[in-house]
N, C-alpha and C positions, 0 to 999 in steps of 0.2 A: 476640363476643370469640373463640370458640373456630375461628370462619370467618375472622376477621382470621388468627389463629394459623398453621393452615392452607395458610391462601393465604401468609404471609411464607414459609413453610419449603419450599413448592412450590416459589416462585420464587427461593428460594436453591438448591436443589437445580438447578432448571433453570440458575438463570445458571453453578454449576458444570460442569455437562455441557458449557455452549455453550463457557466458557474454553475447557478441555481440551483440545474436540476442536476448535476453532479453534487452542489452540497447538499441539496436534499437526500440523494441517494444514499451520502455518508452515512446523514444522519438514522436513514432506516436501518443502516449497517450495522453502525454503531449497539443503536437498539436492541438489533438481533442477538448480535455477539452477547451482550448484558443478560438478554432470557437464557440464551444457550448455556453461559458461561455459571448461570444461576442453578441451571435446570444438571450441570456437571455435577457439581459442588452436592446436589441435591442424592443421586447416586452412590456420592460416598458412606452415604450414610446406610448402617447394615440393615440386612431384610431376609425377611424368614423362607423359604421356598412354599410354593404352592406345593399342594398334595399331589396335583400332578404330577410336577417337575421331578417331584421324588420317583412317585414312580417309574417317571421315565427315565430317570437316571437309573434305579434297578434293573430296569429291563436292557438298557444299553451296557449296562455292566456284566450280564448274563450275555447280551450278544459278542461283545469284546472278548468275554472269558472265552469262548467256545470259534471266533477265529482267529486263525493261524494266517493270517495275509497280513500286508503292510496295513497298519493302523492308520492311515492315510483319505480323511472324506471319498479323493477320486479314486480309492482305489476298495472300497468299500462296496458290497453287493447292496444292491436295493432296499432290503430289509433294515439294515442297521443304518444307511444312509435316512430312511424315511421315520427313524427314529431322531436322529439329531435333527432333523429340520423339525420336529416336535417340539425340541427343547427349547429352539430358537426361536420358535411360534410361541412358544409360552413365554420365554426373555423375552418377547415382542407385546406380549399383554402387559408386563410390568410398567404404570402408570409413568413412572419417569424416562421410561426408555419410549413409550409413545410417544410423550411430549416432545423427546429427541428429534426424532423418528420424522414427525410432523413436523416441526422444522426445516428437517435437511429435506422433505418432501417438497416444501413451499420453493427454499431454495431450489431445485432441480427444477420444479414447475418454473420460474421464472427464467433459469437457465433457456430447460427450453424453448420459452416463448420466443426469445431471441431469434429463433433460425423457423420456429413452425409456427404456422396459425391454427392447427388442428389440436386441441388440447390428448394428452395419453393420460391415463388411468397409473395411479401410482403404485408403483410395486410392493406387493409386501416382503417386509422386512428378510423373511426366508430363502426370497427370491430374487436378493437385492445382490448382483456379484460383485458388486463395491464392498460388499461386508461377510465374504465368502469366508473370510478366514477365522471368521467367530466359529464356525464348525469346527475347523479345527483344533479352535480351543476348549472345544464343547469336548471332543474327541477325548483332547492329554486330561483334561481335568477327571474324566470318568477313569481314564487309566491312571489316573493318580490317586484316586480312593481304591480304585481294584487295589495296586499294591501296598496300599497302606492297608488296607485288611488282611490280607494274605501276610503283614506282617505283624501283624496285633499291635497297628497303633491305626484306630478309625479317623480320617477324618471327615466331619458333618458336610452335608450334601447345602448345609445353608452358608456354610464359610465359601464352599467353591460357586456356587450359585450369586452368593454376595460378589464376589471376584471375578464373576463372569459380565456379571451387567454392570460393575463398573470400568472394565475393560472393553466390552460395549460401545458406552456411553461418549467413551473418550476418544473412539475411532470416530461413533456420527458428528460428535462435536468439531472434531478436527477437521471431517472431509466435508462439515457445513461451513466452515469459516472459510475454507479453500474455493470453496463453490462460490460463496458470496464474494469474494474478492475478483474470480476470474471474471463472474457476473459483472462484475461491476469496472471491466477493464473491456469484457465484450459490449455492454450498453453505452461506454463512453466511443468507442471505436463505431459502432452504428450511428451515433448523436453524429459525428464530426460526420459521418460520407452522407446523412440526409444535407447537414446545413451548404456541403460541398452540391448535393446535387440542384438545393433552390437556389445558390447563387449563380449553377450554369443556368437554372430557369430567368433567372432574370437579368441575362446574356453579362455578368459581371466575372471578376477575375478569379480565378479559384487557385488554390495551393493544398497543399498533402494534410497540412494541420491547422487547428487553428491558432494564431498568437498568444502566447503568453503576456497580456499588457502589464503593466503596474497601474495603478490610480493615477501617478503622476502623469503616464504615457495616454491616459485616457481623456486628462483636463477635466474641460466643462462637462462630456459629455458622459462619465462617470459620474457626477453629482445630479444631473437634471435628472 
């Protein structure tokens, strides 16, 4: 009787820690999602290219004109490869794509914390093969001003530029909300196997999950 006891006020104690710091979790969730979703919206808004990006956009456009291989990043020599990840270094300095950026960094940082105790250094953006396919669009975009010159109708390196980082913006946003979710379905699954392993420490009964109570199922001992 006194180990039934026990064991119920364990696992009422336990199921309140896990609420808690599950609704607190949301609640960080929540939050993020509202910066992120802020920081989206912020992106649509048009912007001028850096002098740089121009020129790199020239200079990719001169490499593009002069090969004859699949227009393809992997399949791209050295040279013109080391050019769009230029452009992408630069769509990586644009303040709202940082903001992004740093974000889905945070989240990945806590992702991992999950499985390591050893902190990693975050990737830059260039180097990120979650976002590999933004070169790609770096690619069509430059061969879509090539033929739109070649047919006398220009268009400006700041409309494709604008359409680049907000095409960007909505992949980090996306694969940050996905991250914060898994996160938060991997943190809930480590909460249940510690509360599992202190109740084998304190030789009481263990099960795979933990209960879903109601308030009613809880009594007095949900109000105290």
């Amino acid at each position: 009787m006194r180990s039934l006891f026990a064991n119920d006020i364990f696992r009422n104690e336990m199921y309140l820690a896990f609420t808690l710091e599950t609704q607190m979790r949301d609640e960080v969730r929540a939050e993020a999602k509202k910066q992120i979703d802020e920081l989206l919206r912020g992106a649509e808004t048009p912007t001028s290219a850096s002098k740089e990006i121009q020129n790199l956009y020239v200079k990719l456009i001169g490499q593009l004109t002069n090969y004859k291989g699949k227009k393809v990043y992997g399949y791209l020599p050295k040279n013109i490869k080391q050019t769009v990840d230029a452009v992408v270094a630069e769509l990586a300095k644009d303040e709202r794509i940082a903001e992004l950026y740093s974000e889905w960094n945070k989240a990945n940082r806590e992702k991992l914390s999950v499985y390591y105790d050893k902190k990693t250094p975050d990737v830059p953006l260039k180097e990120n093969k979650e976002f590999r396919d933004i070169k790609n669009v770096v690619i069509r975009s430059a061969i879509l001003i090539m033929k739109a010159e070649q047919q006398g109708q220009p268009i400006s390196v700041n409309s494709s530029v604008g359409n680049l980082i907000l095409q960007l913006a909505k992949a980090i946003a996306s694969d940050c909300h996905k991250r914060r979710a898994k996160l938060s379905a991997q943190m809930d699954s480590k909460l249940k196997s510690k509360i599992e392993q202190k109740k084998q420490a304190h030789g009481l009964k263990t099960d795979r999950s933990i209960p879903e109570y109601s308030e009613e199922e809880q009594g007095f001992e949900m109000r105290m």
